[in-house]
C-alpha positions as CSV (number, residue, x, y, z in Angstrom):
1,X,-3.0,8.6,-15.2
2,X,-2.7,5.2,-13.3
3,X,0.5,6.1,-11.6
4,X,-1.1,9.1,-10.8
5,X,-4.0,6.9,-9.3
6,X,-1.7,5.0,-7.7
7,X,0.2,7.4,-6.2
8,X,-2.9,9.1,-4.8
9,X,-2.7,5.7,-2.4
10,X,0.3,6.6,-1.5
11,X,-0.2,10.7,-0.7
12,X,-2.6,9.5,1.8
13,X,0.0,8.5,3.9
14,X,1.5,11.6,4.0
15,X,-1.7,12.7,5.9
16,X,1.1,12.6,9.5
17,X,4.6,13.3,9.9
18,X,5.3,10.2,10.1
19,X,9.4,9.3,9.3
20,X,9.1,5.3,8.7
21,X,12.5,3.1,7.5
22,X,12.7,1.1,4.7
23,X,13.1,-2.5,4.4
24,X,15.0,-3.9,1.4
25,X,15.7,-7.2,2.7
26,X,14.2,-10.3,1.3
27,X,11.6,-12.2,2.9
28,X,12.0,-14.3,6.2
29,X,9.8,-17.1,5.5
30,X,6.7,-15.5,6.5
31,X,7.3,-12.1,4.4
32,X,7.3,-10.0,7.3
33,X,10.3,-7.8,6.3
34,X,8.7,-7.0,2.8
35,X,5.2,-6.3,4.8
36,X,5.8,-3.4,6.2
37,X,6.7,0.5,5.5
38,X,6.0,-0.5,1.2
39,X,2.2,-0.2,-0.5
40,X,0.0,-2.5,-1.4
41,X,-2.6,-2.4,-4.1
42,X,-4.9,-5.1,-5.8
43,X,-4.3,-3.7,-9.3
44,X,-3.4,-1.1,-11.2
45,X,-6.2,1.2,-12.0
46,X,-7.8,1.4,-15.6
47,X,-9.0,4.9,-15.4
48,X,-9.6,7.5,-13.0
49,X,-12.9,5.9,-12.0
50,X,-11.5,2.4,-11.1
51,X,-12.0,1.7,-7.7
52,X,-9.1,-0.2,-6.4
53,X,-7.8,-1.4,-2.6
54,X,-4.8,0.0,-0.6
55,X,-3.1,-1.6,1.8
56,X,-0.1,-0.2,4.2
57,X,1.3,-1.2,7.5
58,X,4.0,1.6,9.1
59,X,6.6,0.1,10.7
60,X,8.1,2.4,13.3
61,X,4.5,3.4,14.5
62,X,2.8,0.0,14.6
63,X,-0.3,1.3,12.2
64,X,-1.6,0.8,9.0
65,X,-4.5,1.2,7.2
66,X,-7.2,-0.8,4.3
67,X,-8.0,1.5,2.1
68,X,-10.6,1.6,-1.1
69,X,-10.1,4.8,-3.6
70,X,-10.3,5.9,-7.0
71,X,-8.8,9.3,-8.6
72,X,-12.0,10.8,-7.6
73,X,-13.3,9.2,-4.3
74,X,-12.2,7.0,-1.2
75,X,-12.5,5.3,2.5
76,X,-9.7,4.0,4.8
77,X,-9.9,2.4,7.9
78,X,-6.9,2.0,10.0
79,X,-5.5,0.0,12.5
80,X,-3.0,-0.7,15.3
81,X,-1.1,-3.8,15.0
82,X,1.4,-6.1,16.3
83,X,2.5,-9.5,13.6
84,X,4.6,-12.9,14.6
85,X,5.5,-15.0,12.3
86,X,2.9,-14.8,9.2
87,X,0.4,-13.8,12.0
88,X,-1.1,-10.0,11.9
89,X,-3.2,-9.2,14.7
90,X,-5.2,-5.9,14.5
91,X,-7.5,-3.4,16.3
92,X,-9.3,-1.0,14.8
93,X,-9.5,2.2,16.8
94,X,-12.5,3.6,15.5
95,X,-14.7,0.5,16.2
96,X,-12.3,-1.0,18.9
97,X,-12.9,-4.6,16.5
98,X,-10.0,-7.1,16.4
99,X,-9.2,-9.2,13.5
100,X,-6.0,-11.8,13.3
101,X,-4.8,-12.2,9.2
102,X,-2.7,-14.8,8.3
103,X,0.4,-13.4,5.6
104,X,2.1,-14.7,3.4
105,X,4.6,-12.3,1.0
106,X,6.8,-13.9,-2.0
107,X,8.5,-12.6,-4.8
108,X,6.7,-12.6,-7.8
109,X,6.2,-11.5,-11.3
110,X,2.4,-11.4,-11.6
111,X,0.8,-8.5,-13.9
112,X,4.2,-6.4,-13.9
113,X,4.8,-6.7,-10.3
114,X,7.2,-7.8,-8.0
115,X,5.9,-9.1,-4.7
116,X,2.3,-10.8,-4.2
117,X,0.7,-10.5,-1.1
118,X,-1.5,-13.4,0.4
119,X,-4.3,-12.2,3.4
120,X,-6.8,-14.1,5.2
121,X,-8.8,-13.9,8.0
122,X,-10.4,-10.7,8.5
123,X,-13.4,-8.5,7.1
124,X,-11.4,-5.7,5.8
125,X,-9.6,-5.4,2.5
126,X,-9.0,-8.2,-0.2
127,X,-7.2,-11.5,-0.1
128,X,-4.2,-10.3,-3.0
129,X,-2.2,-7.3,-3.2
130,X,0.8,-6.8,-5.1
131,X,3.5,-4.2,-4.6
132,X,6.9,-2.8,-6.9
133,X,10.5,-2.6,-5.4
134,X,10.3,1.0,-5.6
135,X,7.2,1.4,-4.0
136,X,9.1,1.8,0.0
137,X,7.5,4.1,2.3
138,X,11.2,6.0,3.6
139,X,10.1,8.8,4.9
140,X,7.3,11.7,4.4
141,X,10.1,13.8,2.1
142,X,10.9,11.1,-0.5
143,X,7.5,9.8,-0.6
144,X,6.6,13.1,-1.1
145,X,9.6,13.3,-4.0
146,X,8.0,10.4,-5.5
147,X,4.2,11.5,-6.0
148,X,5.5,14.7,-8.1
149,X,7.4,12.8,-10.2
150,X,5.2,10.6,-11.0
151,X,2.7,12.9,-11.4
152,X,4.6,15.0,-13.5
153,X,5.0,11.9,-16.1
154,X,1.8,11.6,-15.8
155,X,0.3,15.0,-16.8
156,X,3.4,14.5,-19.4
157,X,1.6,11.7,-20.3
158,X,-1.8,13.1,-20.6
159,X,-0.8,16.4,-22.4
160,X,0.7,13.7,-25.3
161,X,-2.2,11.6,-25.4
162,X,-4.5,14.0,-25.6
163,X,-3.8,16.1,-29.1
């Protein structure tokens, strides 16, 4: 049930036909490579009432988005952006508000993760997000790909669990 959770994070972004690259390079000092076009999450969920944060930035269009969901509710607020070196400076459409974040990405191997995420500076979102290798936004089809599988196990999961 938590992938499936998880991966509800990541069907949101399916919401355009957006085609985004991946990144699979390591970080370059500030973590900018490993920033963008992967998700973001604070933690994984316990259940499918846990509310947990999202976070995404989309490389090839210049937006992301904070989000805060569980399996059975949600808000999002997205932005435009443009980033320097550790520097992320945002404006959010909706409101027209601007907001600079410092970020930092390393590798890491913090509750089961890979990479940590360190933001500061604005009023949207949290401070720490983590994200897995496989979790690369490619492209609409394989992100697609990867929410039925996932959710497949899942149900599998479930179906086990529950007799």
């Amino acid at each position: 049930m938590n992938k499936l959770l998880v991966l509800a994070g990541v069907a949101a972004l399916g919401v355009g036909a957006w085609r985004v690259k991946a990144h699979y390079d390591t970080t370059d000092g500030g973590g900018n490579k490993l920033l963008v076009d992967r998700i973001w999450i604070d933690h994984m969920p316990k259940h499918d009432r846990d509310l947990f944060n999202v976070f995404a930035m989309l490389g090839e269009r210049k937006i992301g988005f904070f989000e805060k969901r569980s399996g059975w509710t949600g808000t999002f607020e997205a932005f435009k952006y443009s980033r320097g070196e550790g520097k992320l400076d945002t404006v959010f459409p909706q409101t027209g508000a601007k907001e600079q974040y410092t970020v930092k990405v390393r590798t890491c191997s913090e509750n089961g993760m890979d990479y940590c995420l360190d933001i500061d500076g604005g009023k949207h979102g949290v401070n720490h997000y983590y994200s897995k290798k496989k979790w690369v936004i490619r492209d609409l089809a394989s992100e697609q790909q990867l929410v039925d599988t996932l959710s497949a196990d899942s149900e599998t999961h479930d179906a086990v669990t529950d007799r």
